[in-house]
C-alpha positions in Angstrom: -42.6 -3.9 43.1 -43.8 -1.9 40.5 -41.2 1.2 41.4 -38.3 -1.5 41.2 -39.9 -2.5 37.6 -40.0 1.3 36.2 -36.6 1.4 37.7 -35.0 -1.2 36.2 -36.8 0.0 32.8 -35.5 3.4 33.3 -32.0 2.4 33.8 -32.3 -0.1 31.0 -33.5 2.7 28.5 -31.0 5.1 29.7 -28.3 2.1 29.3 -29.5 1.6 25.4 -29.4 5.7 24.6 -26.3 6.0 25.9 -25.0 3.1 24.1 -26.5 5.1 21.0 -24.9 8.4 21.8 -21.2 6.9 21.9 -21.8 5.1 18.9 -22.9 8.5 17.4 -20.2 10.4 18.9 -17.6 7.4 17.0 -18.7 8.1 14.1 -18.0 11.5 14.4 -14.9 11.4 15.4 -13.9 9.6 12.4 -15.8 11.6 10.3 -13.9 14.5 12.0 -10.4 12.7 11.6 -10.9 11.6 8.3 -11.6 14.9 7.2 -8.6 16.5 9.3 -6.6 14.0 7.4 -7.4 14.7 3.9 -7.4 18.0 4.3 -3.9 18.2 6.0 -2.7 15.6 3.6 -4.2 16.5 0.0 -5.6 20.2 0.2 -3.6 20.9 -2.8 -5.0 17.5 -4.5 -8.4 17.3 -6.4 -11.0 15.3 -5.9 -9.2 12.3 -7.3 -6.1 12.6 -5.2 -8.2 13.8 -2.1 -10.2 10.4 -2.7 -6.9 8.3 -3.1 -5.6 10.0 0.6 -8.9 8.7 1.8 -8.9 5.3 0.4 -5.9 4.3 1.9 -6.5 5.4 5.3 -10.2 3.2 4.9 -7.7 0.2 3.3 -5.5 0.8 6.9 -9.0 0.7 8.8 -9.8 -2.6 7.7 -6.8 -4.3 8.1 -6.2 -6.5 10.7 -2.2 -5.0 10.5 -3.3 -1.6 12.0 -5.6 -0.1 14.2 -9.7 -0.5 13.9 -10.9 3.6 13.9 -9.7 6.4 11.6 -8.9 8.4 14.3 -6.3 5.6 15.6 -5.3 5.1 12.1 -4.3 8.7 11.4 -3.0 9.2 14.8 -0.5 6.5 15.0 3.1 6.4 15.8 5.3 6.9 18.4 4.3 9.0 21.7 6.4 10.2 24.6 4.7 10.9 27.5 1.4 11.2 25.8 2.6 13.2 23.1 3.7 12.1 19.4 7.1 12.7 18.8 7.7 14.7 15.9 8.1 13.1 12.3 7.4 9.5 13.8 3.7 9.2 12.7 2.2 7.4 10.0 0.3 10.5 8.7 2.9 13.5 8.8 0.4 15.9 9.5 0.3 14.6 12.9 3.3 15.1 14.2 5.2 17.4 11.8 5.1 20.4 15.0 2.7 22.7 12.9 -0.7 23.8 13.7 -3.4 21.4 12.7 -5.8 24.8 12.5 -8.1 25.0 9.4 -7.1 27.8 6.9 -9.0 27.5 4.1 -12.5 26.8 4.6 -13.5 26.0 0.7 -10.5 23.2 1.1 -12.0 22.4 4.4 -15.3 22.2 2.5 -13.8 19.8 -0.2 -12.4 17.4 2.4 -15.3 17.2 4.3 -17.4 16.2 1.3 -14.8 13.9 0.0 -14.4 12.2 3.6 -18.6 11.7 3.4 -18.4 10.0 0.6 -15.5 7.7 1.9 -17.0 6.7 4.9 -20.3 6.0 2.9 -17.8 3.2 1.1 -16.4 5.4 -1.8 -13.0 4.1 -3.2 -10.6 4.8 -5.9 -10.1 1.8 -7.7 -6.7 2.6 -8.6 -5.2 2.5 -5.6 -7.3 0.6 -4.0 -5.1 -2.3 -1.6 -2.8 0.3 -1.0 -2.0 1.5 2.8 0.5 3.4 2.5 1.7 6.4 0.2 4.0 9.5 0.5 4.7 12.8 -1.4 6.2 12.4 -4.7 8.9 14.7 -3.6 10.8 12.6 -0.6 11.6 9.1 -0.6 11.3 7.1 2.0 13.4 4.1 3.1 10.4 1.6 3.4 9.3 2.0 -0.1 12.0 -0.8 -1.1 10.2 -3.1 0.8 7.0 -2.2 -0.7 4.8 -2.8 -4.5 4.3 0.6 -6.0 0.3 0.8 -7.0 0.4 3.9 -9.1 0.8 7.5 -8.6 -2.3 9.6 -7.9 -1.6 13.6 -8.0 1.5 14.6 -6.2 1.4 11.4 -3.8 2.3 7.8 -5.2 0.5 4.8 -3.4 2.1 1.2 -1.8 0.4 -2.3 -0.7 2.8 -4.8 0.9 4.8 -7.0 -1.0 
């Protein structure tokens, strides 16, 4: 009886550190995404503009209107046969056909700080609401049905009408 007892304990600790290591391993993915994001996104911002890429992607995460997880968030759009087809993504980056390889490390280095201090609950006020943006050099069709927030560096920033 007593075998069965250190059994079921065993498994039952076992079941708990698990539980712990995926939560662990979540939260780095979307540490990992988020960063990936803003740096793909806003190398060439500053801070401030790096922070506003960031903000909206934390606005998307908790919205009931789009998925729960940065890495969802930043990923989404539409797939064929498990793969995003190009320029249909909400984040470019993602689907634009180029290399998502790192380049510059000191860039790498800003987004990664930047995306620590998002996920610690860091937002810029100003854009703050908005979930979408885009670079001020296109202009996308959906922006008509959209409320422009402001214009942070070379990106300008959206919340739904």
């Amino acid at each position: 009886m007593k075998g069965i007892i250190s059994l079921i304990i065993m498994l039952l600790i076992i079941k708990v550190c698990a539980t712990a290591l995926s939560k662990i391993a979540l939260a780095e993915d979307n540490e990992q995404c988020l960063v990936e994001a803003i740096y793909f996104e806003s190398r060439g911002e500053d801070f401030v503009g790096q922070l506003a890429v960031g903000t909206v992607i934390m606005e998307r995460v908790e919205s009931s209107k789009f998925p729960s997880t940065v890495c969802k968030v930043v990923r989404s759009g539409r797939y064929w046969k498990g793969n995003p087809v190009r320029n249909k993504c909400a984040f470019s980056y993602w689907c634009d056909g180029k290399s998502e390889k790192i380049k510059d490390y000191m860039a790498h280095d800003d987004a990664i700080q930047t995306a620590l201090l998002v996920l610690q609950g860091v937002r810029l006020h100003q854009v703050q609401g908005s979930t979408y943006y885009h670079a001020s050099y296109v202009r996308p069709s959906w922006t008509r049905k959209m409320k422009r927030v402001g214009m942070v560096g070379r990106h300008i920033f959206y919340k739904e009408k």
